[in-house]
MITORDO-866164 format. One record per residue (C-alpha): residue number from 1; chain; x, y, z. Coordinates in pm, whole numbers, plus 50000, padded with zeros to 5 digits. Layout:
N
SITE    nr   kette       X       Y       Z
SITE   NUM       A       X       Y       Z
...
END
This chain:
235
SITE    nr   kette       X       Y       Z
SITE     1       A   69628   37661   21532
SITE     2       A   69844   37923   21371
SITE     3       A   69565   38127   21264
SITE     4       A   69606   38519   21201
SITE     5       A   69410   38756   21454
SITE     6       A   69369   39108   21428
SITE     7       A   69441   39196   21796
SITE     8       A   69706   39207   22072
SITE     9       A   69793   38836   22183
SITE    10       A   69652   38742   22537
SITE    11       A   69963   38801   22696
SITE    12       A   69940   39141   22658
SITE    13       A   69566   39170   22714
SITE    14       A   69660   38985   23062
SITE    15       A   69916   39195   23154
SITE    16       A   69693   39533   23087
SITE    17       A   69366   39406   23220
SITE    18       A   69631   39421   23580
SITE    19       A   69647   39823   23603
SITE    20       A   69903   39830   23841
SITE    21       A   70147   39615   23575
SITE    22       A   70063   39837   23331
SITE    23       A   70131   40163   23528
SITE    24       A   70475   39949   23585
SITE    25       A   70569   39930   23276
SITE    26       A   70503   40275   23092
SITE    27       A   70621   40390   23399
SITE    28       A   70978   40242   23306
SITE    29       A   70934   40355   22971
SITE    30       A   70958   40733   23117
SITE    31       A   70573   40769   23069
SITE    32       A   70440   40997   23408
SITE    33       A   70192   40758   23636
SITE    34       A   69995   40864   23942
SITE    35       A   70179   40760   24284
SITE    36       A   70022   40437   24399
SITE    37       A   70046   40085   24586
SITE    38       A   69864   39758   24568
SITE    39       A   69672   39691   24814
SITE    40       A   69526   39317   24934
SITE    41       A   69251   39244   25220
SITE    42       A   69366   39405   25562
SITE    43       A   69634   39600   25416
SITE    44       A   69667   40000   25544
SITE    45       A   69671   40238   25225
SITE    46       A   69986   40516   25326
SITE    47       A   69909   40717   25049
SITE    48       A   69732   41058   25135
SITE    49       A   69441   41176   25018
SITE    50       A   69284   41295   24823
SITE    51       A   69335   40933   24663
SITE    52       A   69178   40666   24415
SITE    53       A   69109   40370   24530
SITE    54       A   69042   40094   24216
SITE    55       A   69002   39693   24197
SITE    56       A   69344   39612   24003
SITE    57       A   69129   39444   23753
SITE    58       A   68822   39615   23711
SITE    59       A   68656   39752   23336
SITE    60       A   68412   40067   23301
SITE    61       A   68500   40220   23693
SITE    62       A   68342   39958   23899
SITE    63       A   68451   39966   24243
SITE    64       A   68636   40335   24175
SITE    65       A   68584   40593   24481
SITE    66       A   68780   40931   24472
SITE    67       A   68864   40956   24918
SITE    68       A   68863   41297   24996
SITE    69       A   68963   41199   25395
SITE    70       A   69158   40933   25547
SITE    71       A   68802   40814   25701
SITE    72       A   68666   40709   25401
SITE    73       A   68956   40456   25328
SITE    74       A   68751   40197   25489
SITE    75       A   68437   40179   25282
SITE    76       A   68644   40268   24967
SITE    77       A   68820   39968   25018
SITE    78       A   68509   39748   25083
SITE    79       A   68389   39859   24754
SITE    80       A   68712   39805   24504
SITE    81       A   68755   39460   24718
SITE    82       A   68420   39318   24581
SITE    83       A   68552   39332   24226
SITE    84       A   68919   39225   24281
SITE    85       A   69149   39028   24534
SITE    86       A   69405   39358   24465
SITE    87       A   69332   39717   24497
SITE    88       A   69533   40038   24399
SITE    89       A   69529   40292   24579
SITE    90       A   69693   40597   24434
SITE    91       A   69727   40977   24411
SITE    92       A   69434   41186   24273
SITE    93       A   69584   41395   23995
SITE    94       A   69403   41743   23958
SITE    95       A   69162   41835   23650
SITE    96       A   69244   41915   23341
SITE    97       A   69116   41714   23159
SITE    98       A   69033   41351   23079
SITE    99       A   69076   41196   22706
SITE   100       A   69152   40845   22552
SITE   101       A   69398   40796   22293
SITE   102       A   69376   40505   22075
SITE   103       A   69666   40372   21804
SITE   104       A   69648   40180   21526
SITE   105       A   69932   40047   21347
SITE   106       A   69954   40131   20959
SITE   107       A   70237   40007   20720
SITE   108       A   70480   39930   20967
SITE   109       A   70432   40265   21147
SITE   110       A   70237   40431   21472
SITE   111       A   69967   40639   21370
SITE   112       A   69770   40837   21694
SITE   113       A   69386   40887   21603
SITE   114       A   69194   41195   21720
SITE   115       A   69142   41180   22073
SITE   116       A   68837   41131   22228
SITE   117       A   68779   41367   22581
SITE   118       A   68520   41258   22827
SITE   119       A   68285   41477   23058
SITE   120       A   68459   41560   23430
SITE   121       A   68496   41856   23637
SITE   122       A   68717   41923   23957
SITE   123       A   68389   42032   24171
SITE   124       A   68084   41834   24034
SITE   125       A   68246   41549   23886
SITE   126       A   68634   41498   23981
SITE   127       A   68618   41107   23859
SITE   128       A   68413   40930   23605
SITE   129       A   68228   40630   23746
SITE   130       A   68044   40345   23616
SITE   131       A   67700   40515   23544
SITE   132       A   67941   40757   23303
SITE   133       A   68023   40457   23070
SITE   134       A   67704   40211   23111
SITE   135       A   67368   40189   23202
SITE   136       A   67093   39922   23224
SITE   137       A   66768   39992   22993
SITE   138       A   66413   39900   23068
SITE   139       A   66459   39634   22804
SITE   140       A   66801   39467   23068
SITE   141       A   67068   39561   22774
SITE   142       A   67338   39755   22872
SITE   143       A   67432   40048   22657
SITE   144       A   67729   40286   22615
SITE   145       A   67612   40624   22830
SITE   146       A   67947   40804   22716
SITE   147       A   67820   40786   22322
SITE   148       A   67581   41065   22347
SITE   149       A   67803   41334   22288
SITE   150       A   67764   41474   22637
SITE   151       A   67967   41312   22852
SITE   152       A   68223   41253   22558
SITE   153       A   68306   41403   22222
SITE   154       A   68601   41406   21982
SITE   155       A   68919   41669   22062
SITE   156       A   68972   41880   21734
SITE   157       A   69269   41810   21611
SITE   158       A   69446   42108   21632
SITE   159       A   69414   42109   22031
SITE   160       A   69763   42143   22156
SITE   161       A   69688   41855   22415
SITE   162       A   69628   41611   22117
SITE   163       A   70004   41554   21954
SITE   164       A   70161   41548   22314
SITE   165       A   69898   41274   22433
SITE   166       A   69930   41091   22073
SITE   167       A   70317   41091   22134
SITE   168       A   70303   40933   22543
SITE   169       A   70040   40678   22377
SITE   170       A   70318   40569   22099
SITE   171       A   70552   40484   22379
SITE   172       A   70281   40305   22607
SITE   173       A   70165   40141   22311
SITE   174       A   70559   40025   22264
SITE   175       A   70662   39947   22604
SITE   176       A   70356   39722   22634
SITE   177       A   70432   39555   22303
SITE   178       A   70110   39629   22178
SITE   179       A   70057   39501   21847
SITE   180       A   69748   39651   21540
SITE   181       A   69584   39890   21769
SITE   182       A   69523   40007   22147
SITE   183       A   69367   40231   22386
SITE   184       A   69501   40450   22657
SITE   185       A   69318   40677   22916
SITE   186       A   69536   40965   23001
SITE   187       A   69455   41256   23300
SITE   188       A   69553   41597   23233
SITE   189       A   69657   41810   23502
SITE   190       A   69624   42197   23536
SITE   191       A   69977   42213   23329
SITE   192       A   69892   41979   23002
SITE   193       A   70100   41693   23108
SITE   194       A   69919   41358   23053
SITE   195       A   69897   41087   23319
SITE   196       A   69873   40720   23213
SITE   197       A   69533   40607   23395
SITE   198       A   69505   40238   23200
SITE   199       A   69503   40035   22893
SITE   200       A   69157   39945   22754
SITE   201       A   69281   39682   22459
SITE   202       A   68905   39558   22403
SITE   203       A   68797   39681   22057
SITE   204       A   68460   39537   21899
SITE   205       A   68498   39771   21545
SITE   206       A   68153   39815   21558
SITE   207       A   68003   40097   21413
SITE   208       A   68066   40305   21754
SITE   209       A   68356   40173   21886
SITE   210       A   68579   40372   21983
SITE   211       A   68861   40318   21758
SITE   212       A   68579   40335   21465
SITE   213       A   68505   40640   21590
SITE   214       A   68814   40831   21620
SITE   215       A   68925   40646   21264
SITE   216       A   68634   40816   21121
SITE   217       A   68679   41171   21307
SITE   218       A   69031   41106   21080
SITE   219       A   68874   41075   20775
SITE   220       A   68933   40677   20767
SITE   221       A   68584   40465   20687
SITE   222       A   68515   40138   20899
SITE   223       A   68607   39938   20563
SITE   224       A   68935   40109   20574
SITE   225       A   69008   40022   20889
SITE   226       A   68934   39670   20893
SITE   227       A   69167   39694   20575
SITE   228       A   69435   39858   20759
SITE   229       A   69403   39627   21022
SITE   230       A   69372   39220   20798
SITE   231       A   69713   39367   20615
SITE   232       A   69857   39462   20924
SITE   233       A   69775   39094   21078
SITE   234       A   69850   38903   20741
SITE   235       A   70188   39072   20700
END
């Protein structure tokens, strides 16, 4: 139909909603990555633990299980399987920190937003799981657990971890051929290096969307935004 979207075009939002092609591909780009391999139904994981084990294709942590022992491959595995006919299995990488970085494209040029740091800890919680991002209310919605500025909260700006992250996100953002904005989870180990995690290129600019969010913790108003973002589509 030839109609402008704002938005990456589905074959990007294919090839991120895969995690394992999308750790493939920053990965060439020079961008670090956890140690992993896909996994499918009756496969042996070789990688030690501690590990991750992940459906390929999973949103908001379902299926994720942090396997502190060899012996608790097999359940792990009968979890992430439920939610995906491939599973990743790869190397836990020590807290740090957690944080998502989003872009947005403005004028021509790469602009990182504030980052946005979520709740973990290497005893009590080592992984953030799907009770950390959503939750069912008495009334059956679903709402956004990590917007109660507990388990996440904006990184001030002048954090040293925020330009290095900003800069890694530019070149996932490029290497993936993203295109207006995107999102990137990063882990941050005990030295400040950021680890691509995945791509989360599903943006609603509501109100408390993330990218709304870290836009406004930049001084940038939803209407400015959507501005940013119509020129940016229109050309």
């Amino acid at each position: 139909l030839k109609i402008p979207y704002i938005g990456n075009t589905p074959d990007i939002m294919a090839i991120t909603a895969h995690k394992a092609r999308a750790k493939a591909i920053v990965a060439a780009a020079g961008v670090k990555v956890p140690r992993g391999e896909i996994l499918r139904s009756g496969d042996i994981p070789t990688i030690k633990p501690p590990a991750v084990v992940k459906p390929a294709s999973s949103d908001n942590s379902l299926g994720v299980t942090l396997v502190k022992d060899a012996t608790e491959y097999k359940a792990a595995l009968k979890i992430a399987f439920e939610y995906a006919e491939e599973v990743i299995v790869e190397e836990y990488i020590e807290l740090g920190r957690e944080v998502r970085c989003g872009i947005i494209v403005k004028d021509g040029e790469l602009v990182g937003l504030p980052l946005e740091e979520y709740l973990v800890d290497p005893y009590e919680k080592p992984i953030r799981n799907y009770a950390d991002k959503l939750q069912q209310g008495d009334d059956g919605n679903l709402y956004l657990t990590a917007k109660d500025n507990i388990k996440a909260w904006i990184v001030n700006t002048h954090d040293p971890i925020t330009q290095k992250v900003q800069e890694v996100a530019k070149k996932c953002h490029q290497a993936l051929g993203c295109r207006h904005y995107s999102l990137f989870d990063f882990r941050i180990d005990p030295n400040g290096e950021p680890w691509f995690l995945e791509a989360g290129l599903y943006c609603s600019f509501a109100p408390k969307s993330v990218i709304s969010s870290m836009a406004k913790a930049a001084g940038i108003s939803l209407n400015e935004l959507l501005i940013i973002a119509i020129n940016e589509t229109l050309g």
